[in-house]
VMD Tcl script that builds the backbone (N, CA, C; Angstrom):
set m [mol new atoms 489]
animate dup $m
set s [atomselect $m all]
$s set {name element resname resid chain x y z} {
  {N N UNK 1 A -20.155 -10.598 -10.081}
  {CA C UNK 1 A -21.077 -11.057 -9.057}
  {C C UNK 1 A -21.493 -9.877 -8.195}
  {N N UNK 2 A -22.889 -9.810 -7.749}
  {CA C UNK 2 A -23.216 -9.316 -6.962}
  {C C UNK 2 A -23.336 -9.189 -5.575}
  {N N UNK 3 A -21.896 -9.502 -5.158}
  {CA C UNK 3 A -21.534 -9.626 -3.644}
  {C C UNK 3 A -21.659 -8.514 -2.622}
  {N N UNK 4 A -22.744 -8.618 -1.760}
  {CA C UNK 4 A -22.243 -7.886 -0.055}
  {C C UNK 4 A -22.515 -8.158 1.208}
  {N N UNK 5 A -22.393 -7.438 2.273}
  {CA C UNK 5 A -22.047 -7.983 3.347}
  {C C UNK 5 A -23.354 -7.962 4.210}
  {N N UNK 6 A -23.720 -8.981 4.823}
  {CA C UNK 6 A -25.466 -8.674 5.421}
  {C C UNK 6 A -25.110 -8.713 6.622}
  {N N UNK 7 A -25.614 -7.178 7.742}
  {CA C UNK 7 A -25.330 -7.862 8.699}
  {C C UNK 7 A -26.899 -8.783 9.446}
  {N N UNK 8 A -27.071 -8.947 10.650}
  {CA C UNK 8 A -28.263 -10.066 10.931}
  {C C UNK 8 A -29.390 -9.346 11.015}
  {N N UNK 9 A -29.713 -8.144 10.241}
  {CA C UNK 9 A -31.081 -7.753 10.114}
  {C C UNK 9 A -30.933 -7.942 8.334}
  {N N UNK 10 A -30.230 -8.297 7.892}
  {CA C UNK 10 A -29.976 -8.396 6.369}
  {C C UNK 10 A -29.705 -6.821 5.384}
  {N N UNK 11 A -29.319 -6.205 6.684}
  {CA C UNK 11 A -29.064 -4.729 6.105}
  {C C UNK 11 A -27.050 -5.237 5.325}
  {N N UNK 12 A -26.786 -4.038 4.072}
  {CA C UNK 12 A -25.552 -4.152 3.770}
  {C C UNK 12 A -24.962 -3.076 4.181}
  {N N UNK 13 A -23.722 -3.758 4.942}
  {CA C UNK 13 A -23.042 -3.069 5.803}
  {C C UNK 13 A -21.410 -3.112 5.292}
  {N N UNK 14 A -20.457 -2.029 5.831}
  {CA C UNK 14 A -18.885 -1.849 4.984}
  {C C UNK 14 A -18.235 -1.802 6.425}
  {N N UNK 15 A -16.971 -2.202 6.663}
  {CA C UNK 15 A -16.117 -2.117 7.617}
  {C C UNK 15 A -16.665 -2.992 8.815}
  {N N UNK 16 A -17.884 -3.666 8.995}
  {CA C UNK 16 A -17.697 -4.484 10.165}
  {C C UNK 16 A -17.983 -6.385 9.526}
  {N N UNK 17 A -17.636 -7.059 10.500}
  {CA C UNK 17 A -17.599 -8.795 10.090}
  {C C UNK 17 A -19.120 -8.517 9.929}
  {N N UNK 18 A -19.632 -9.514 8.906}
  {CA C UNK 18 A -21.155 -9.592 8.445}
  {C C UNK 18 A -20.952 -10.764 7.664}
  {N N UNK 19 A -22.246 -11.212 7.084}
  {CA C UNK 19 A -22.579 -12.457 6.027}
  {C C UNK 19 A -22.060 -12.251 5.033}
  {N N UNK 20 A -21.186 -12.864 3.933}
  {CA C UNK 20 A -21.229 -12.729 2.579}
  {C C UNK 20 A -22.412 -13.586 2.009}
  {N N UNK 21 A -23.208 -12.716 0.828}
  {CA C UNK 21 A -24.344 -12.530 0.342}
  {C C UNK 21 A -23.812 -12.177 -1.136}
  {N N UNK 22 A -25.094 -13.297 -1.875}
  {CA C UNK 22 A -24.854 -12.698 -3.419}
  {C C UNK 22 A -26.406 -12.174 -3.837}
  {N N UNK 23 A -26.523 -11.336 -4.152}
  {CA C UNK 23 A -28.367 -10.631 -4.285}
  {C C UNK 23 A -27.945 -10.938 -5.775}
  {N N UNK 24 A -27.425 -11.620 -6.567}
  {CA C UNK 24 A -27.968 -11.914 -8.031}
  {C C UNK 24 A -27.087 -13.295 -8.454}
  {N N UNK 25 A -27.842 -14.263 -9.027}
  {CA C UNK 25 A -27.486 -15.945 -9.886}
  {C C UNK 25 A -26.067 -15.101 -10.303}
  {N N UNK 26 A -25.020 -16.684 -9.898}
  {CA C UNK 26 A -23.556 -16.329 -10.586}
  {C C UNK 26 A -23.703 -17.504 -11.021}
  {N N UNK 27 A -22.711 -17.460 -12.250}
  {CA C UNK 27 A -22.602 -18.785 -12.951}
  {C C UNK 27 A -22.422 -20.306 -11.797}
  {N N UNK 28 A -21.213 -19.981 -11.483}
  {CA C UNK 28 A -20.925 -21.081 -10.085}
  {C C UNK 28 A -22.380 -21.617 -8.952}
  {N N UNK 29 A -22.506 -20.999 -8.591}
  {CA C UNK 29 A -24.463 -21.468 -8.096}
  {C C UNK 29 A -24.653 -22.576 -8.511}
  {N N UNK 30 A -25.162 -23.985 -7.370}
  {CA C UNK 30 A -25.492 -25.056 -8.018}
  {C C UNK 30 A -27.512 -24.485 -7.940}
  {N N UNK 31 A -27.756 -25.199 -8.899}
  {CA C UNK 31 A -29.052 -24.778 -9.134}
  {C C UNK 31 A -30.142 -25.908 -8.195}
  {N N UNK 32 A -29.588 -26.769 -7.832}
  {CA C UNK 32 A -30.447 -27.498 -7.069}
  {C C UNK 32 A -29.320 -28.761 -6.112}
  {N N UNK 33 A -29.765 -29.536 -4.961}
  {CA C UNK 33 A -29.005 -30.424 -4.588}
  {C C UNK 33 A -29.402 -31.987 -4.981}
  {N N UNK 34 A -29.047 -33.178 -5.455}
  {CA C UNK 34 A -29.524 -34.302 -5.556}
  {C C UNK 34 A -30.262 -35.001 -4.629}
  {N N UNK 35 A -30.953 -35.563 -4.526}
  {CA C UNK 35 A -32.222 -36.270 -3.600}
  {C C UNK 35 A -32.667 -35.338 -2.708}
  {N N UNK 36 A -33.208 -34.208 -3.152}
  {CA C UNK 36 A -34.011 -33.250 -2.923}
  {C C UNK 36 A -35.022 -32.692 -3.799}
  {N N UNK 37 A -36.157 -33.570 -3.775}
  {CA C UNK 37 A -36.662 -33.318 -5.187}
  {C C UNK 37 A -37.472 -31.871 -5.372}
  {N N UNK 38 A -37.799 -31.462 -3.571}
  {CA C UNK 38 A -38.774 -30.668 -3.792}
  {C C UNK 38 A -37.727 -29.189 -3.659}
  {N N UNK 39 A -36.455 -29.689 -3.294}
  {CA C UNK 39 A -36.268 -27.956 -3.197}
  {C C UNK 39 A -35.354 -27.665 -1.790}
  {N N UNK 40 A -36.510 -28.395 -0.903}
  {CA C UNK 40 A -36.390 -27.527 0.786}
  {C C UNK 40 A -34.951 -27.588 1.060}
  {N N UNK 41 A -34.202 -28.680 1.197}
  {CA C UNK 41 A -32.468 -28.359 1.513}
  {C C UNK 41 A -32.056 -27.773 1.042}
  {N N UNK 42 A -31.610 -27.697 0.149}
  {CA C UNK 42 A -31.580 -26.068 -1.024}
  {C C UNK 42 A -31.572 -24.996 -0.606}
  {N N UNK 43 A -33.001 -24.637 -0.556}
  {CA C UNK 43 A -33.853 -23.214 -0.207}
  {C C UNK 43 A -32.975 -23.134 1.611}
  {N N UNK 44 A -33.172 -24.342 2.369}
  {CA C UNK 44 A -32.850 -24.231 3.161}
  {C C UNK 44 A -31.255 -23.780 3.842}
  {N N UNK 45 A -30.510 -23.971 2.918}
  {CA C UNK 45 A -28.964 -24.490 2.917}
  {C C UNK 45 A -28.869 -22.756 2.379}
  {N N UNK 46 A -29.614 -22.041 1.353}
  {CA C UNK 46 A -28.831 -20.957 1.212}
  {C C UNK 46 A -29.741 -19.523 0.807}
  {N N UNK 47 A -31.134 -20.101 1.203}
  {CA C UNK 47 A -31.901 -18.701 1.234}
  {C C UNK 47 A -32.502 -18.656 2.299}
  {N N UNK 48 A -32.620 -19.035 3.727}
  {CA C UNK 48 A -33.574 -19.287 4.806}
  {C C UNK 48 A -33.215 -17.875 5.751}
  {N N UNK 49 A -31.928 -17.630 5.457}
  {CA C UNK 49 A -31.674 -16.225 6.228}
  {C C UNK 49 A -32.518 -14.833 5.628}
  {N N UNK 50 A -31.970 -15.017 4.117}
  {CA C UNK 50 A -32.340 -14.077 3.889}
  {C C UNK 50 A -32.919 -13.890 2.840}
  {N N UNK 51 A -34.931 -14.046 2.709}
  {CA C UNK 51 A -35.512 -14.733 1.903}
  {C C UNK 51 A -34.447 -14.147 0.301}
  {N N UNK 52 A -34.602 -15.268 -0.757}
  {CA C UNK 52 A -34.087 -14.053 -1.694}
  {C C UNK 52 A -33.191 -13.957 -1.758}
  {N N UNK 53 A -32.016 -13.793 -1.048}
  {CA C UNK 53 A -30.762 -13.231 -1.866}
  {C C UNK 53 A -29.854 -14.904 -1.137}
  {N N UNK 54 A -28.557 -15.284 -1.344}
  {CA C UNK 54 A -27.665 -16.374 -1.170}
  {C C UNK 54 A -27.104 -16.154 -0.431}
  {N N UNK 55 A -27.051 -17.285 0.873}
  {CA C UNK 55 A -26.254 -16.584 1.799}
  {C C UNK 55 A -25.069 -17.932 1.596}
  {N N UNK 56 A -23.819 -17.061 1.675}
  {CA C UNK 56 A -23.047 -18.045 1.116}
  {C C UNK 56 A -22.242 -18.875 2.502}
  {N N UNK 57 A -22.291 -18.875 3.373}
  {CA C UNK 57 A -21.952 -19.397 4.863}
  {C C UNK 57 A -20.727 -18.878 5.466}
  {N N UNK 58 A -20.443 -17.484 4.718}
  {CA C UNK 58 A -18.709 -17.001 5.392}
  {C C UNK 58 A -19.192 -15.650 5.957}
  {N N UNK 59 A -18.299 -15.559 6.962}
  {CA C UNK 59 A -17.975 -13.873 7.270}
  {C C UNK 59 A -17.175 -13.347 6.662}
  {N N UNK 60 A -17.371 -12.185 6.132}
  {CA C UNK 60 A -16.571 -11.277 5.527}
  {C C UNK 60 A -16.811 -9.597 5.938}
  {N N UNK 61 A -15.801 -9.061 5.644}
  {CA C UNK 61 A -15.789 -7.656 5.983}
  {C C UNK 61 A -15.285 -6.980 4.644}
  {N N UNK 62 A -16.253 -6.124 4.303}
  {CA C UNK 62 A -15.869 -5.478 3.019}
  {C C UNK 62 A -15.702 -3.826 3.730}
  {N N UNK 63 A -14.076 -3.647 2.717}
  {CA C UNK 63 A -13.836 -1.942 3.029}
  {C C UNK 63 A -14.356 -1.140 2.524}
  {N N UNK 64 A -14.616 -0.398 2.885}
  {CA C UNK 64 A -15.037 0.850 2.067}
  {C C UNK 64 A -14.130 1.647 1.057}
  {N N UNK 65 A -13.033 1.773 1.898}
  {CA C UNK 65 A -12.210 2.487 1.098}
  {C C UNK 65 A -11.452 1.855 0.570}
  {N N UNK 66 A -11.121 0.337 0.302}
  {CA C UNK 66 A -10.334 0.011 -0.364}
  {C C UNK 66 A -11.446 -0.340 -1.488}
  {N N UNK 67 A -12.387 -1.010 -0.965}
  {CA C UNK 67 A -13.181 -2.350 -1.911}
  {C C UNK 67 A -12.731 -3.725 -1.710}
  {N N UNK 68 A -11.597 -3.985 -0.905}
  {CA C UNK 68 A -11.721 -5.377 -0.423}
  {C C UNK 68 A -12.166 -6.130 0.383}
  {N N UNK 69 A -12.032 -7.290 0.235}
  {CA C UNK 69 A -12.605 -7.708 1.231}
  {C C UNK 69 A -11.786 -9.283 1.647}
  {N N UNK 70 A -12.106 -9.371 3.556}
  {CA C UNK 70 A -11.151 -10.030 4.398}
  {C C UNK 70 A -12.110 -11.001 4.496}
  {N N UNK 71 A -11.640 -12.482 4.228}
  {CA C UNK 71 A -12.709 -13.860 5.338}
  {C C UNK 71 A -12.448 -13.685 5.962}
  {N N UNK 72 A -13.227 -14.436 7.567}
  {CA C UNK 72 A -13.142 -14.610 8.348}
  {C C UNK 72 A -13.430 -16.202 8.598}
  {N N UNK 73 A -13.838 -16.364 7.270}
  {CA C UNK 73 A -14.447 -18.104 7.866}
  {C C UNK 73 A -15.538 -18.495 7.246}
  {N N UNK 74 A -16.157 -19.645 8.108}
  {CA C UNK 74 A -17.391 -19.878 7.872}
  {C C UNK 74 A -18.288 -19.320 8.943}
  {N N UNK 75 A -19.620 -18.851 8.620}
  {CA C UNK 75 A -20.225 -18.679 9.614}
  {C C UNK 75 A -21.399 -19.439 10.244}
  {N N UNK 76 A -21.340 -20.990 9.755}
  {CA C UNK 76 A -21.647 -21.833 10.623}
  {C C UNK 76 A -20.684 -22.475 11.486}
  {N N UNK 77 A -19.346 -22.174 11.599}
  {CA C UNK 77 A -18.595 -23.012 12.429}
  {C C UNK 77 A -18.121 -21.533 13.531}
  {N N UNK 78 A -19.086 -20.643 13.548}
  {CA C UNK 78 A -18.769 -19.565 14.671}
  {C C UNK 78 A -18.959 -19.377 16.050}
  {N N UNK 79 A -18.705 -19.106 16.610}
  {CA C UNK 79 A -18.799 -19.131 18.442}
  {C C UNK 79 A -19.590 -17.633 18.592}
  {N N UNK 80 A -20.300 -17.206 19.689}
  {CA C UNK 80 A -20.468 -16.183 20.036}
  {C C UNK 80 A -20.163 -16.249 21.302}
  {N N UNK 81 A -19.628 -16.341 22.340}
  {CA C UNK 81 A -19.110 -16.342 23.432}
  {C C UNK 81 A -19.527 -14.602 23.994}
  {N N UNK 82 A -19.987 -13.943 25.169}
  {CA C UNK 82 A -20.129 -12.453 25.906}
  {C C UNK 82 A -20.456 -11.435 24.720}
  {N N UNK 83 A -21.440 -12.546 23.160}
  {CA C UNK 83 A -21.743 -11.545 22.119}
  {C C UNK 83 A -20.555 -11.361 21.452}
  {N N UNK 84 A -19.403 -11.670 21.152}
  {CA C UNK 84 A -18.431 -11.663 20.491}
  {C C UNK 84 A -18.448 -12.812 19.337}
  {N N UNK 85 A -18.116 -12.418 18.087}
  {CA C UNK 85 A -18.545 -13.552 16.701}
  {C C UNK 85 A -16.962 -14.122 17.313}
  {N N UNK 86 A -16.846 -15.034 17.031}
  {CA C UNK 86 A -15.308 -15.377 16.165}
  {C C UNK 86 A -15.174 -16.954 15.871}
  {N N UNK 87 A -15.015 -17.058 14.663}
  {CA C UNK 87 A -14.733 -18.483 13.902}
  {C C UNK 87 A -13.396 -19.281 14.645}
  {N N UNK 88 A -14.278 -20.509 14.633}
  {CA C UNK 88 A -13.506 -21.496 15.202}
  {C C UNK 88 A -12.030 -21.365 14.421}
  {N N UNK 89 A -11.899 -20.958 13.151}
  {CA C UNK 89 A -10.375 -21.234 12.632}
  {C C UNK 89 A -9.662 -19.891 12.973}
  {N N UNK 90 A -10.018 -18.911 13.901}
  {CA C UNK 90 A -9.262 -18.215 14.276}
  {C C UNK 90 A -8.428 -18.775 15.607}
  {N N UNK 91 A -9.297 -19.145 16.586}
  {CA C UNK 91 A -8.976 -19.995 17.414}
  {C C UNK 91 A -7.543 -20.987 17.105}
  {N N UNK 92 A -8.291 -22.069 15.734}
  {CA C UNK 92 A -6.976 -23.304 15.294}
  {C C UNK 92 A -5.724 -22.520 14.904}
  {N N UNK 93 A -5.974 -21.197 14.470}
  {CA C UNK 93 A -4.198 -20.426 13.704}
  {C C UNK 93 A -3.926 -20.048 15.158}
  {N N UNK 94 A -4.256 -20.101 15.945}
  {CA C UNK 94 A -3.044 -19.714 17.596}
  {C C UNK 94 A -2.570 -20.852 17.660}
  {N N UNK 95 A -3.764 -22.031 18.111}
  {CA C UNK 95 A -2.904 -22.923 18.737}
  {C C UNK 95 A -2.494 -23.923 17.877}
  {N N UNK 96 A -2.589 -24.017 16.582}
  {CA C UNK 96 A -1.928 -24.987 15.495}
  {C C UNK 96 A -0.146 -24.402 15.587}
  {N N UNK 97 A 0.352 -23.349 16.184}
  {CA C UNK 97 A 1.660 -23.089 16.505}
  {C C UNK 97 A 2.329 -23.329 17.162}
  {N N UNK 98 A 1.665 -23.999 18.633}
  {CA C UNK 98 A 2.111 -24.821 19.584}
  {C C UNK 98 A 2.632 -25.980 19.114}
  {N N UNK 99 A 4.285 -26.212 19.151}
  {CA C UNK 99 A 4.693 -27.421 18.800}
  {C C UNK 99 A 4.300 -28.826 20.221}
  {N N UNK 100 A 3.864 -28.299 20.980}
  {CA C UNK 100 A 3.152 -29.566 21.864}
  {C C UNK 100 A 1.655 -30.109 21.176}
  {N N UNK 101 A 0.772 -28.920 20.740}
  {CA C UNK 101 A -0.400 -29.341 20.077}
  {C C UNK 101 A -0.328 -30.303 18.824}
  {N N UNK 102 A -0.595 -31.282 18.613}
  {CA C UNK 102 A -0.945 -31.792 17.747}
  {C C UNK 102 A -1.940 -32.158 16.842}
  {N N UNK 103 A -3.307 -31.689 17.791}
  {CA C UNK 103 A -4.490 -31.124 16.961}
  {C C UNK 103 A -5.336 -30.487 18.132}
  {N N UNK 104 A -6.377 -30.310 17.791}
  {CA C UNK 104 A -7.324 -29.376 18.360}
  {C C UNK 104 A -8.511 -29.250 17.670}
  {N N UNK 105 A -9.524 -29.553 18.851}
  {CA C UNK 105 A -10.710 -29.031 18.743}
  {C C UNK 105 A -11.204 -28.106 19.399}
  {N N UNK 106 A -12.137 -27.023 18.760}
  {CA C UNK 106 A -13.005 -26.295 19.434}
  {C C UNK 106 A -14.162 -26.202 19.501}
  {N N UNK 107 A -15.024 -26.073 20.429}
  {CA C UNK 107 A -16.517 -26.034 20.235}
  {C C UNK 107 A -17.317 -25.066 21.138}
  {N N UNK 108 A -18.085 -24.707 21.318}
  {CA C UNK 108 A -19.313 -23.878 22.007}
  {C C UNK 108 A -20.166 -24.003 22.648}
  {N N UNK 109 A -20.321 -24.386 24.250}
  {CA C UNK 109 A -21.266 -24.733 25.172}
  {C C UNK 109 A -21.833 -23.688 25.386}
  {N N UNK 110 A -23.772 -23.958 25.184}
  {CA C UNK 110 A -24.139 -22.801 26.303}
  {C C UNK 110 A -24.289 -22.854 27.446}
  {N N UNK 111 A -23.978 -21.560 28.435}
  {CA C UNK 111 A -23.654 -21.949 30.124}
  {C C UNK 111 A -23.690 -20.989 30.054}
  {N N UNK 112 A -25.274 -21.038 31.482}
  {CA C UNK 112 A -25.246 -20.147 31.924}
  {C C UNK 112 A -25.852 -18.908 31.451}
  {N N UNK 113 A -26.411 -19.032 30.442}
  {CA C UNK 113 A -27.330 -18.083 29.312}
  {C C UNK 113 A -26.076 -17.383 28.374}
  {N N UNK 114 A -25.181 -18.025 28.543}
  {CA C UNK 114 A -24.315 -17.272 27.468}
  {C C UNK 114 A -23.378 -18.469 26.808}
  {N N UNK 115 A -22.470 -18.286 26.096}
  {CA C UNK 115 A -21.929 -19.440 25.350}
  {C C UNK 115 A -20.067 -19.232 25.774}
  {N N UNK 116 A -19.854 -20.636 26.372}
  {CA C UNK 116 A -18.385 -20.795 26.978}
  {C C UNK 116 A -17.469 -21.452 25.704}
  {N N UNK 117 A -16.183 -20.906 25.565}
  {CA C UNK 117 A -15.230 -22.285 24.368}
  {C C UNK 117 A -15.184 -22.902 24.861}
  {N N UNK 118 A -14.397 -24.032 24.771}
  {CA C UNK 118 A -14.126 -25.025 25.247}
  {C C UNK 118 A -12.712 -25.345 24.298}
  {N N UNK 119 A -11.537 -25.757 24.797}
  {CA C UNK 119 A -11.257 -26.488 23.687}
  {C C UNK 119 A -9.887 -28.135 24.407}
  {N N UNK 120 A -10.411 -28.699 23.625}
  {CA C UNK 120 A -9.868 -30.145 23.557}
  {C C UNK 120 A -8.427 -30.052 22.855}
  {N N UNK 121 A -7.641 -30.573 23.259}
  {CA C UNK 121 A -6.343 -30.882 22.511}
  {C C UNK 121 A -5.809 -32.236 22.605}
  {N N UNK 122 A -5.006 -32.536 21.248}
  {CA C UNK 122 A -4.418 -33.404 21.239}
  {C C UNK 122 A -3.214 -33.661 21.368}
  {N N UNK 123 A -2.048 -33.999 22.332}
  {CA C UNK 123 A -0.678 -33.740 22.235}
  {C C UNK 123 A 0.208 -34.679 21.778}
  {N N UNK 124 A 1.561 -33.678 21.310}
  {CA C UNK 124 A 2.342 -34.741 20.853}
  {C C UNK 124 A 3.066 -35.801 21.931}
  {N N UNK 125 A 3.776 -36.970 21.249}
  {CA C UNK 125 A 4.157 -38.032 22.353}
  {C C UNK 125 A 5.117 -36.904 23.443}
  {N N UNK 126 A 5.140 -37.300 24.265}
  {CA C UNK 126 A 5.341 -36.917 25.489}
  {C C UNK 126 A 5.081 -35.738 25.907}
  {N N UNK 127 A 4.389 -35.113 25.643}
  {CA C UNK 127 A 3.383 -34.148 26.381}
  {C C UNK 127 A 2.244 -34.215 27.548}
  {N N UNK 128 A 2.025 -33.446 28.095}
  {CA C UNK 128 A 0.950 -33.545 29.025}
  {C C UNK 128 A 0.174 -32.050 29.098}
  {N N UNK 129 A -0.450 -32.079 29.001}
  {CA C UNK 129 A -1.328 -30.884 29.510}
  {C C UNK 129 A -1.438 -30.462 30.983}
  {N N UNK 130 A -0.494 -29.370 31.353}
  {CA C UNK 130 A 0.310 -29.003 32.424}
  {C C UNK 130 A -0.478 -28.122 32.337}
  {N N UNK 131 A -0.387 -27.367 33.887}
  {CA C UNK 131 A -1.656 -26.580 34.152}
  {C C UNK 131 A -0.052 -25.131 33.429}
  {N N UNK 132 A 0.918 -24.925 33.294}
  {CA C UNK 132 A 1.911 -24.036 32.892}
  {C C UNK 132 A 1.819 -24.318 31.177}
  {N N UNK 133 A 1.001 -25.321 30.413}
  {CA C UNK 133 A 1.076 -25.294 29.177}
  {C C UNK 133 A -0.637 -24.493 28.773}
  {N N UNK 134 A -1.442 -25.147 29.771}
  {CA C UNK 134 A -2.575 -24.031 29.901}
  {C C UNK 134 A -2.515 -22.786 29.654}
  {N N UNK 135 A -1.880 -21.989 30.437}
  {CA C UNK 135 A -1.893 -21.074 30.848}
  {C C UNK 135 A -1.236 -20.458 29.654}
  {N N UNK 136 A 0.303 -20.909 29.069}
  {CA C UNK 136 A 0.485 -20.355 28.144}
  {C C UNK 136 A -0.321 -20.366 26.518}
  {N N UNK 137 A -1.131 -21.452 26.396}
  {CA C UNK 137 A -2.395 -21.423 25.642}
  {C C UNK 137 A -3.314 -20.037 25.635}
  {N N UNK 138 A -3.955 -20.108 26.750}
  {CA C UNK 138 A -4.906 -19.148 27.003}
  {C C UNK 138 A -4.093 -17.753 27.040}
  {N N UNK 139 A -2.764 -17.182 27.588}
  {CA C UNK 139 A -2.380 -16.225 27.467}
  {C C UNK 139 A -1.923 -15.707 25.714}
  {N N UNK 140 A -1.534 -16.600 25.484}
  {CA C UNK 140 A -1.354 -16.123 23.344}
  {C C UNK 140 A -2.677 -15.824 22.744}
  {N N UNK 141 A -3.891 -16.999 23.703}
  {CA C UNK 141 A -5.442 -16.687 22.764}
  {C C UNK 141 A -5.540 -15.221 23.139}
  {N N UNK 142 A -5.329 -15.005 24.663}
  {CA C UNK 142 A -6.043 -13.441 25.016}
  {C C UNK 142 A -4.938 -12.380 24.247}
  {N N UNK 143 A -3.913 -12.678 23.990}
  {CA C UNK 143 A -2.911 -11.740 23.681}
  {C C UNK 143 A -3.292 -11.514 22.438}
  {N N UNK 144 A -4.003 -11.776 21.467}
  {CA C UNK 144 A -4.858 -11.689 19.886}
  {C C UNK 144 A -5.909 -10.986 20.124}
  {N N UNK 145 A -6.498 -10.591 18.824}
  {CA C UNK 145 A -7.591 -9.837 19.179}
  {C C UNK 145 A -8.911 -10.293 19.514}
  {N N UNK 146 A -8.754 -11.806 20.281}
  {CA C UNK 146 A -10.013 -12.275 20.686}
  {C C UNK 146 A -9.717 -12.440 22.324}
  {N N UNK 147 A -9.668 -11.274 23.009}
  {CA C UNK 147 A -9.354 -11.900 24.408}
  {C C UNK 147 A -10.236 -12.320 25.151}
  {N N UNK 148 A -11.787 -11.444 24.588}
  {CA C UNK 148 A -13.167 -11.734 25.218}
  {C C UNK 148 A -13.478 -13.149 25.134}
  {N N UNK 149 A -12.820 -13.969 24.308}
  {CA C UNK 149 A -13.415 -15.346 24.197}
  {C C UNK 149 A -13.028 -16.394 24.945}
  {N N UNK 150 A -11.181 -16.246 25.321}
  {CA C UNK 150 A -11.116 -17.593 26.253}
  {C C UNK 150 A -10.687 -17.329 27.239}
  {N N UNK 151 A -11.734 -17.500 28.053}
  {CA C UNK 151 A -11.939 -17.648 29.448}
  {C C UNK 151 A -12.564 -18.978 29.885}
  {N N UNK 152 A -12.680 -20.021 28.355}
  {CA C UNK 152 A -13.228 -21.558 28.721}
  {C C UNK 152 A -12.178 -22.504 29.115}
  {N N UNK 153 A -12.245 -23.389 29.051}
  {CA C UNK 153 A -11.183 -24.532 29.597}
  {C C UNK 153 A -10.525 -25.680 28.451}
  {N N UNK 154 A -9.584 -25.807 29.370}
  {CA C UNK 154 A -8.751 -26.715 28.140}
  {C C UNK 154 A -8.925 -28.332 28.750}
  {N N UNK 155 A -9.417 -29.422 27.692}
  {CA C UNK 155 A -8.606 -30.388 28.002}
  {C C UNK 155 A -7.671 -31.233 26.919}
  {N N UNK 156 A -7.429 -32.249 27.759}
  {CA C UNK 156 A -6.431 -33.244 27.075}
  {C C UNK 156 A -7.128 -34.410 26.302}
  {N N UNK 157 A -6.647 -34.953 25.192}
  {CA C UNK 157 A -7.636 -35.611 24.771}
  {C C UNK 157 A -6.875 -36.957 23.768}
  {N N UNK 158 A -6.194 -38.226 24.304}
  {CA C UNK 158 A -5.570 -38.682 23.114}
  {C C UNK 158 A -5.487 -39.114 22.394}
  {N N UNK 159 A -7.287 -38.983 21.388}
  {CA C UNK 159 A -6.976 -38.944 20.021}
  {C C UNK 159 A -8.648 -38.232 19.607}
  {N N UNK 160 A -9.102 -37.823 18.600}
  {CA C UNK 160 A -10.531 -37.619 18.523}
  {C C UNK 160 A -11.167 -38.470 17.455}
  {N N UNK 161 A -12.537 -38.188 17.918}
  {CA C UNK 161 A -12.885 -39.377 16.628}
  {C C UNK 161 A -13.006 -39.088 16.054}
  {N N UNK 162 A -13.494 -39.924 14.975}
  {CA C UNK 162 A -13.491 -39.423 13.368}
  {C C UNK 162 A -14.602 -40.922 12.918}
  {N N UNK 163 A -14.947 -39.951 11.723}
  {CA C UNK 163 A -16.557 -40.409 11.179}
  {C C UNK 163 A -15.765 -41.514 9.584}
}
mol reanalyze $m
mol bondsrecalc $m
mol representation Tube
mol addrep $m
């Protein structure tokens, strides 16, 4: 396969987070989606970035010097918070370690001309969301290499919905 990394001018770029991109048909490729007769979800779903080549919806960082390459995710489920990328499932591997958390959501308000986290939790039975369970939340997020990002707020939440 003809895999690389686009960053958002669709230039290919080595060593920083960017799009994974395939610039040539791999076998795996669905060739069209069902009840789409003309195309547009399709076209829309995986060439609209970048006319032409597949944008496959993850971040990745390809090395130079090794030739590998790291996910990061998807890059529709990404935050940009003070211009900083970072995928919501970096966020869930901190606090999915909290044995008080029992789930968690995150999401992305804009405020303020820039974009705040937010994140919702769910706790286990007898928990509460203590302004001292806060705090140790937000101090493990900043203690990772995303500290630029939470500076949003936590709440409590006891249960989320589901579709």
């Amino acid at each position: 396969m003809k895999v690389k990394a686009y960053d958002e001018r669709g230039n290919a770029v080595h060593d920083q987070q960017a799009e994974l991109v395939c610039e040539a048909a791999a076998p795996s490729m669905p060739l069209y989606f069902w009840n789409d007769p003309t195309g547009e979800k399709y076209k829309s779903a995986y060439f609209d970035v970048y006319p032409g080549v597949w944008r496959h919806g993850d971040y990745i960082i390809m090395h130079k010097d090794t030739g590998g390459i790291t996910f990061y995710g998807r890059s529709d489920s990404v935050l940009k918070p003070s211009g900083v990328r970072i995928g919501t499932a970096e966020i869930y591997n901190v606090v999915d370690k909290f044995g008080e958390v029992a789930d968690s959501l995150v999401i992305g308000q804009n405020y303020k001309g820039d974009q705040r986290v937010l994140l919702f939790v769910q706790l286990r039975p007898g928990y509460t969301l203590t302004d001292e369970l806060k705090d140790k939340i937000r101090k493990t997020l900043r203690s990772r290499p995303l500290p630029a990002i939470f500076r949003g707020s936590s709440w409590q939440f006891p249960t989320f919905p589901t579709l």
